[in-house]
mmCIF file of the C-alpha atoms, coordinates in Angstrom:
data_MODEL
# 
_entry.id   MODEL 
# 
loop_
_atom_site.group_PDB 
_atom_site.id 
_atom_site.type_symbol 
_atom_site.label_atom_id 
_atom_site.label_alt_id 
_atom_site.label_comp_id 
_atom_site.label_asym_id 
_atom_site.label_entity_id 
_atom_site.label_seq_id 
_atom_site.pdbx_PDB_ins_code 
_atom_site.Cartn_x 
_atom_site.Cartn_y 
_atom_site.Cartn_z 
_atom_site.occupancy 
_atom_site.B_iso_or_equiv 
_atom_site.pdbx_formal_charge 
_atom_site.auth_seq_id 
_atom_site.auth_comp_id 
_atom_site.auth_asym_id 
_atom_site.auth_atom_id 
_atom_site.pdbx_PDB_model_num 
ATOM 1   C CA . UNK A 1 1   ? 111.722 112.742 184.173 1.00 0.00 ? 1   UNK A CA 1 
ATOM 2   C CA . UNK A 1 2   ? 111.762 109.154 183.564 1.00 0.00 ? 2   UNK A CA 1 
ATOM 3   C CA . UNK A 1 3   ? 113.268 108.079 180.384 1.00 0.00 ? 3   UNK A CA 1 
ATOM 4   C CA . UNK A 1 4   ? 109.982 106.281 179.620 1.00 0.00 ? 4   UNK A CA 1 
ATOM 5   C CA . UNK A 1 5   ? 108.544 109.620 179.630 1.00 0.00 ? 5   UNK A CA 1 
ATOM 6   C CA . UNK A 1 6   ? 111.404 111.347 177.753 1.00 0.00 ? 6   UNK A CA 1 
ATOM 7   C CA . UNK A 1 7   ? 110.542 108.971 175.135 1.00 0.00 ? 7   UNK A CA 1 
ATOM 8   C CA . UNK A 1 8   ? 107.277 109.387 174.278 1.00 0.00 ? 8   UNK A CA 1 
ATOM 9   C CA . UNK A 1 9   ? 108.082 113.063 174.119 1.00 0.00 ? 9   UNK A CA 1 
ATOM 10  C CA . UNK A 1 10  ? 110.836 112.150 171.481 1.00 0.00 ? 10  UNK A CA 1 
ATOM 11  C CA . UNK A 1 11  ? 108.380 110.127 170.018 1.00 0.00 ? 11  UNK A CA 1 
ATOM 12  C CA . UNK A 1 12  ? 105.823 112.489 169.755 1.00 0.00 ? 12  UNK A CA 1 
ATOM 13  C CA . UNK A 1 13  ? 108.000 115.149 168.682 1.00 0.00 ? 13  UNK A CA 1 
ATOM 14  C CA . UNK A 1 14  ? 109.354 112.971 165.815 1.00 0.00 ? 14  UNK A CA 1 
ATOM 15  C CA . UNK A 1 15  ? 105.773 111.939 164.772 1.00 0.00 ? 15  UNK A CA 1 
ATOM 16  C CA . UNK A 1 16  ? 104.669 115.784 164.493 1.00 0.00 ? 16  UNK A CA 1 
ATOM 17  C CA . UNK A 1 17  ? 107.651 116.389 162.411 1.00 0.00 ? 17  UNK A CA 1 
ATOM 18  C CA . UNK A 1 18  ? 106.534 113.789 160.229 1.00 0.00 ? 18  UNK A CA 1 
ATOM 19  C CA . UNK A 1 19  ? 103.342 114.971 159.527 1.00 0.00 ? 19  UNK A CA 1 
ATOM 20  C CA . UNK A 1 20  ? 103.871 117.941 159.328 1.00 0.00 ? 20  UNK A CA 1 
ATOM 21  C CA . UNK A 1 21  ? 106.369 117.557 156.596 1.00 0.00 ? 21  UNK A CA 1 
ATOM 22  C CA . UNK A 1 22  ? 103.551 115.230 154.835 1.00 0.00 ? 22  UNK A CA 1 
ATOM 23  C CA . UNK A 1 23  ? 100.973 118.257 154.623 1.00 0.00 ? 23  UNK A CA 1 
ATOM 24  C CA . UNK A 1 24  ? 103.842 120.260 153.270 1.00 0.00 ? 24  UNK A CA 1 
ATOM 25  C CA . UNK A 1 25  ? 104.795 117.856 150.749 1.00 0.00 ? 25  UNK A CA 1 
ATOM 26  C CA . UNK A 1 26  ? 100.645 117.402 149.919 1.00 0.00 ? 26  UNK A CA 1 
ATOM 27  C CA . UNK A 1 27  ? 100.764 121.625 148.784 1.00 0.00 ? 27  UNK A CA 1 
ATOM 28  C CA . UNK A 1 28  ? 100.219 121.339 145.149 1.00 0.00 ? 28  UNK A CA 1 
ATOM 29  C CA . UNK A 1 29  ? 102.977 123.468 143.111 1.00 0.00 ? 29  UNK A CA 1 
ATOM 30  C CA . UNK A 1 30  ? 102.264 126.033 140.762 1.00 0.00 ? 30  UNK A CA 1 
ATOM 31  C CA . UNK A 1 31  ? 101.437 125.197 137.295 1.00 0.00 ? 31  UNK A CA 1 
ATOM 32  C CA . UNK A 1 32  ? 104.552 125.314 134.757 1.00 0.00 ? 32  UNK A CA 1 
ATOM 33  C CA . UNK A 1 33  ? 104.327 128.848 132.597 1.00 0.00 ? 33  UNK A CA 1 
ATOM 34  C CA . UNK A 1 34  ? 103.211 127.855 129.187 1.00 0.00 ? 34  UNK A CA 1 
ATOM 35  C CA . UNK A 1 35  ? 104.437 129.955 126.171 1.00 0.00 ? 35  UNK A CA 1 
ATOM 36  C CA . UNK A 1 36  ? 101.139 130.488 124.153 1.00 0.00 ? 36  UNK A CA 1 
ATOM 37  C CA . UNK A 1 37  ? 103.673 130.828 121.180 1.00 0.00 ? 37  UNK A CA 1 
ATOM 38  C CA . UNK A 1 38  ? 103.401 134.906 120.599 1.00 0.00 ? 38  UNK A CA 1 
ATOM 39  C CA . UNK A 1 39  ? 103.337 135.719 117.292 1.00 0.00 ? 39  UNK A CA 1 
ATOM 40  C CA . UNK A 1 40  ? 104.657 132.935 115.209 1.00 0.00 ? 40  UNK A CA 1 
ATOM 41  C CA . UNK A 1 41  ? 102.474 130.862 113.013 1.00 0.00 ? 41  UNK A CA 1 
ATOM 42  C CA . UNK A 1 42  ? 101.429 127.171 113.177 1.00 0.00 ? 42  UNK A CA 1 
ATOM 43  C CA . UNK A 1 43  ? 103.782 124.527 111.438 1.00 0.00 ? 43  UNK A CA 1 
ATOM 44  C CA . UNK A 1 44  ? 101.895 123.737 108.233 1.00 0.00 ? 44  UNK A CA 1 
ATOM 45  C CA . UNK A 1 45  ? 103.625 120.552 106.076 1.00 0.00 ? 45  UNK A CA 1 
ATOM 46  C CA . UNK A 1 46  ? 101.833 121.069 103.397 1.00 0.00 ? 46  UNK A CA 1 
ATOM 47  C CA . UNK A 1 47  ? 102.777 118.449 101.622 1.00 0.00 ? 47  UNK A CA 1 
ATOM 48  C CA . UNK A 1 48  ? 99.940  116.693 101.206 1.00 0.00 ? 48  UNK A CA 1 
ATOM 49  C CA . UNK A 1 49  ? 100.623 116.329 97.091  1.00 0.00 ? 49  UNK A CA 1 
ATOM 50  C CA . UNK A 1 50  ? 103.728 114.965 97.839  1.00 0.00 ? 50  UNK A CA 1 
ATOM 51  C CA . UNK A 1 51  ? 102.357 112.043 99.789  1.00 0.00 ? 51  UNK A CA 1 
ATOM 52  C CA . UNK A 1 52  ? 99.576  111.779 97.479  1.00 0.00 ? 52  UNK A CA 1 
ATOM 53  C CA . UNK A 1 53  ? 101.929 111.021 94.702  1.00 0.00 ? 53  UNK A CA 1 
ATOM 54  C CA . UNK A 1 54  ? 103.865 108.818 96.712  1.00 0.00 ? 54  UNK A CA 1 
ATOM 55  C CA . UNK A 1 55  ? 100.606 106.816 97.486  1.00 0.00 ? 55  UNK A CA 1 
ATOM 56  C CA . UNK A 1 56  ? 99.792  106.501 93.267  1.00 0.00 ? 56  UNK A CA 1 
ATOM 57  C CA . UNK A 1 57  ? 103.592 105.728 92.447  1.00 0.00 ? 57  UNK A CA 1 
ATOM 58  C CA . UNK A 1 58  ? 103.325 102.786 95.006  1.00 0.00 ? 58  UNK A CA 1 
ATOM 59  C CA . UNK A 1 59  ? 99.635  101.533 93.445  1.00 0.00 ? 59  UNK A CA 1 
ATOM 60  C CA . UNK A 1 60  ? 101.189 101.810 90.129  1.00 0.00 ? 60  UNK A CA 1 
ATOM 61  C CA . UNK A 1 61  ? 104.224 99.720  91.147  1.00 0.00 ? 61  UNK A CA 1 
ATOM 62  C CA . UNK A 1 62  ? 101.804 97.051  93.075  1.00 0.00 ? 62  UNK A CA 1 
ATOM 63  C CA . UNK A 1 63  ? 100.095 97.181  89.522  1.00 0.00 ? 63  UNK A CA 1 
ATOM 64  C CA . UNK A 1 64  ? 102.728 96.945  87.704  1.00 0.00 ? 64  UNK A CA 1 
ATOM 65  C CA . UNK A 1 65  ? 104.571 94.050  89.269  1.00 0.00 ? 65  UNK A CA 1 
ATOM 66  C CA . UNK A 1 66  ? 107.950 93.024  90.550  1.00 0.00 ? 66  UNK A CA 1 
ATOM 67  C CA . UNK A 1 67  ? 109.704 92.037  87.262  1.00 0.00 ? 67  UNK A CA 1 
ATOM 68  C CA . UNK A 1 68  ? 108.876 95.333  85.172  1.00 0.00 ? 68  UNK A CA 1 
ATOM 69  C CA . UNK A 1 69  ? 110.429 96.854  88.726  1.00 0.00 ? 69  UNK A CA 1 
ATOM 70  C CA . UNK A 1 70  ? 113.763 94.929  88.721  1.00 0.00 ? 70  UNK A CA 1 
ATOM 71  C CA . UNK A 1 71  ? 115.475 97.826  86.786  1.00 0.00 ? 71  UNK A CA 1 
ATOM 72  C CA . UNK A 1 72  ? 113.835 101.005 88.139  1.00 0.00 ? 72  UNK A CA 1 
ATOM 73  C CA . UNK A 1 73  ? 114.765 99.350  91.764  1.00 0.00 ? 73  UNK A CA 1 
ATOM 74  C CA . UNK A 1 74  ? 118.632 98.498  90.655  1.00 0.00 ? 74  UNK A CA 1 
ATOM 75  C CA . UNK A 1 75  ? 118.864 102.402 89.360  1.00 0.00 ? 75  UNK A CA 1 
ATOM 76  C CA . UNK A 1 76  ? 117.236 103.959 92.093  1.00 0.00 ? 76  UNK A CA 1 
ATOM 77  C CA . UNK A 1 77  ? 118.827 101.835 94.550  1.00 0.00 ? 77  UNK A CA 1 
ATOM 78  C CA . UNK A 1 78  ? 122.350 102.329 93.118  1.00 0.00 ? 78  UNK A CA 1 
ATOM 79  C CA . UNK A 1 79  ? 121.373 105.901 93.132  1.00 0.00 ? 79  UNK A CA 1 
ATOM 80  C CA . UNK A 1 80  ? 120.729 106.473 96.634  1.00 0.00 ? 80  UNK A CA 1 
ATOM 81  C CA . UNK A 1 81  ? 124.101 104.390 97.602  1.00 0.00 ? 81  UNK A CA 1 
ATOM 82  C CA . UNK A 1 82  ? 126.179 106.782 95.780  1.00 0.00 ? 82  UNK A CA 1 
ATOM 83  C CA . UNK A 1 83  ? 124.494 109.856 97.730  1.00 0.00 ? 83  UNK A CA 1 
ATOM 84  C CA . UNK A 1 84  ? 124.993 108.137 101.238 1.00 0.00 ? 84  UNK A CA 1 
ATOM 85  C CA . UNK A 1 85  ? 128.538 107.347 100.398 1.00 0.00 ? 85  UNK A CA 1 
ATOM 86  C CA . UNK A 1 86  ? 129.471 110.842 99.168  1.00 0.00 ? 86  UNK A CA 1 
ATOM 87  C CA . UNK A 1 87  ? 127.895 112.438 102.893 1.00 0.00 ? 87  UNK A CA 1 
ATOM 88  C CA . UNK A 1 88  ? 130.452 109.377 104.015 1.00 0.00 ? 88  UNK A CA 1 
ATOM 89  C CA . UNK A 1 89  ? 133.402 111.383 102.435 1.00 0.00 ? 89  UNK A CA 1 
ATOM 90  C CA . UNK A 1 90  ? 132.947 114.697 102.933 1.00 0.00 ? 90  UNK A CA 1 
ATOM 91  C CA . UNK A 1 91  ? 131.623 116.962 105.346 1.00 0.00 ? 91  UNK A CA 1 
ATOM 92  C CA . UNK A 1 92  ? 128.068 118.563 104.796 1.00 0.00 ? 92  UNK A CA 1 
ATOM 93  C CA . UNK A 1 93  ? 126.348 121.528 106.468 1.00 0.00 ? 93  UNK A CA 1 
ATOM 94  C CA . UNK A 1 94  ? 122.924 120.799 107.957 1.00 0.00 ? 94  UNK A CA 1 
ATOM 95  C CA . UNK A 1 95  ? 120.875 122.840 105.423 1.00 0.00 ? 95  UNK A CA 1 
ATOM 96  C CA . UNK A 1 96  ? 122.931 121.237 102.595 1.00 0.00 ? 96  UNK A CA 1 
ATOM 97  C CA . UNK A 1 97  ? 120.581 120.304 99.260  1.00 0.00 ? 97  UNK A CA 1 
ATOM 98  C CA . UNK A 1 98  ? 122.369 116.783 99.355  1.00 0.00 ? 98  UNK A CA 1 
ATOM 99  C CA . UNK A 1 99  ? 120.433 115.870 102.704 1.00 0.00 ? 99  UNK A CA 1 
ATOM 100 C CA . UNK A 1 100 ? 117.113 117.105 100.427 1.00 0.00 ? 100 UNK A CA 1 
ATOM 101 C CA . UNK A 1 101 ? 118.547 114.952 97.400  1.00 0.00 ? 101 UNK A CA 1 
ATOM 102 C CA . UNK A 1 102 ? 119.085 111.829 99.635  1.00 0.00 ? 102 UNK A CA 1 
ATOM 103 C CA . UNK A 1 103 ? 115.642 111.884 100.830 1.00 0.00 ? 103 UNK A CA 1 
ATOM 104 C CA . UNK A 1 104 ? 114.040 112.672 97.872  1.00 0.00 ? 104 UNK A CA 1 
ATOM 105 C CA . UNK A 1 105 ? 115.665 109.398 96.390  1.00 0.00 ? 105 UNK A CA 1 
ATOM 106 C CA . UNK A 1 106 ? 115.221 107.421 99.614  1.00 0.00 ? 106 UNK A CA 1 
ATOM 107 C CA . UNK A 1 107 ? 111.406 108.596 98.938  1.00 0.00 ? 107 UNK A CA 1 
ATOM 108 C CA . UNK A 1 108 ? 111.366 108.025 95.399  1.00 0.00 ? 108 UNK A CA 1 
ATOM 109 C CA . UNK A 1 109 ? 112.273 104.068 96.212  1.00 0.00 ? 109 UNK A CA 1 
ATOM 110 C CA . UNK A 1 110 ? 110.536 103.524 98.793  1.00 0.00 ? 110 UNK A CA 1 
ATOM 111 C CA . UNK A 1 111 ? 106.966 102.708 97.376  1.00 0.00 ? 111 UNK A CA 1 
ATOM 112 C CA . UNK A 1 112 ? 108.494 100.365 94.697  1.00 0.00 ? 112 UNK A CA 1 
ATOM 113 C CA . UNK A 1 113 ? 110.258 98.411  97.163  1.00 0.00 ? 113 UNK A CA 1 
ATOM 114 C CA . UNK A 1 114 ? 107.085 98.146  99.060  1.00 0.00 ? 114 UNK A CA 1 
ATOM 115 C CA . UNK A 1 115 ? 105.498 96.929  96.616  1.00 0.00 ? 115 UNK A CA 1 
ATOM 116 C CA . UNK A 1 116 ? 108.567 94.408  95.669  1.00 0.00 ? 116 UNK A CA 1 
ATOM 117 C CA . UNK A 1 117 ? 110.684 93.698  99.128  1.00 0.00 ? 117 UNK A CA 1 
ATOM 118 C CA . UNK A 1 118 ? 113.254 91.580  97.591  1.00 0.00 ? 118 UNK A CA 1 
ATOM 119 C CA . UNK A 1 119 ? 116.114 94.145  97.809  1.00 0.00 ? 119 UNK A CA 1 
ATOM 120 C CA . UNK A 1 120 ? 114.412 95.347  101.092 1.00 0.00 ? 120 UNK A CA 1 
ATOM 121 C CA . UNK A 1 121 ? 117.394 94.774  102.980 1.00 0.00 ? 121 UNK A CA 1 
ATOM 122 C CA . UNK A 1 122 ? 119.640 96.510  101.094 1.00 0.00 ? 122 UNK A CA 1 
ATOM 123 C CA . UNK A 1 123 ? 118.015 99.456  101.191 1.00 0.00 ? 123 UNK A CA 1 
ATOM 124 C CA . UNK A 1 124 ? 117.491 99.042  104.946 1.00 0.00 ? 124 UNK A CA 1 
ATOM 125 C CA . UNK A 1 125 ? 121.124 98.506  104.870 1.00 0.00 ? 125 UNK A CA 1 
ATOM 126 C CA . UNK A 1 126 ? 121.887 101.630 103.091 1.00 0.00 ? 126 UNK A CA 1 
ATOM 127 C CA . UNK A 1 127 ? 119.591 103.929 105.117 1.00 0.00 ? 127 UNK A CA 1 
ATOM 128 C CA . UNK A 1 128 ? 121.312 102.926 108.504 1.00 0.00 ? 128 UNK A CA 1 
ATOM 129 C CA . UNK A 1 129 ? 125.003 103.587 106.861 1.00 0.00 ? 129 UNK A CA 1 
ATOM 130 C CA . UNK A 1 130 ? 122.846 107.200 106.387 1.00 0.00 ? 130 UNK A CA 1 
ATOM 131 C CA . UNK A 1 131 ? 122.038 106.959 109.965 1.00 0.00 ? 131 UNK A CA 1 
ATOM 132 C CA . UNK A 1 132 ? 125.825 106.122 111.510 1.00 0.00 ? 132 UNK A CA 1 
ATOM 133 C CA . UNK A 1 133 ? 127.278 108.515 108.736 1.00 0.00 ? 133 UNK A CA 1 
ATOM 134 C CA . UNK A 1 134 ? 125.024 111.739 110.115 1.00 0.00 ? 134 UNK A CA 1 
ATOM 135 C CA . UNK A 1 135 ? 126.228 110.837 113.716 1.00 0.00 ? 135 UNK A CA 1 
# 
């Protein structure tokens, strides 16, 4: 054989390999196995009073205006400092009430600083100390 010829047949032989690991790579694989869940139940918040309130505290604030705010912010503000820096100094478990007390407070500022931003920064400032303290 002619090396011409020994190269079309290396060729050729190269080109079926090719395609034939195409059509295997085209075979569709098997769907993943979902878990339908068993028994457990839904996740329900339920919380839908909670929000609800937070929704009329931050109307009434809005009504209210920023001046008759100045001192409710300053407390609640100063409030939710001291919680982040005690999580700062001491070690907390996970399920620990003073992760439910800082958000509570962090929730219970939150509409009257939307309705008055001036001290928005601060209590952005505060919530990322919360942030680099947890990690």
């Amino acid at each position: 054989m002619t090396t011409t010829v020994r190269r079309f047949r290396q060729a050729g032989f190269l080109s079926a390999a090719v395609i034939v690991v195409c059509l295997l790579l085209t075979i569709p694989t098997p769907p993943p196995k979902v878990d339908d869940g068993g028994e457990s139940a839904a996740f329900v918040w339920n919380r839908d009073a909670y929000w609800k309130q937070l929704e009329s505290d931050f109307r009434q604030a809005r009504e209210a205006g920023c001046d008759s705010l100045q001192g409710a912010i300053d407390n609640r503000l100063d409030r939710f400092e001291q919680a982040v820096a005690a999580v700062d100094t001491t070690d907390q478990a996970a399920d620990s009430l003073t992760f439910t007390d800082i958000l509570q407070r962090q929730f219970q500022l939150a509409p009257l600083l939307a309705a008055c931003p001036s001290r928005l920064t601060e209590f952005t400032a505060v919530t990322n100390q919360l942030r680099v303290s947890l990690k």
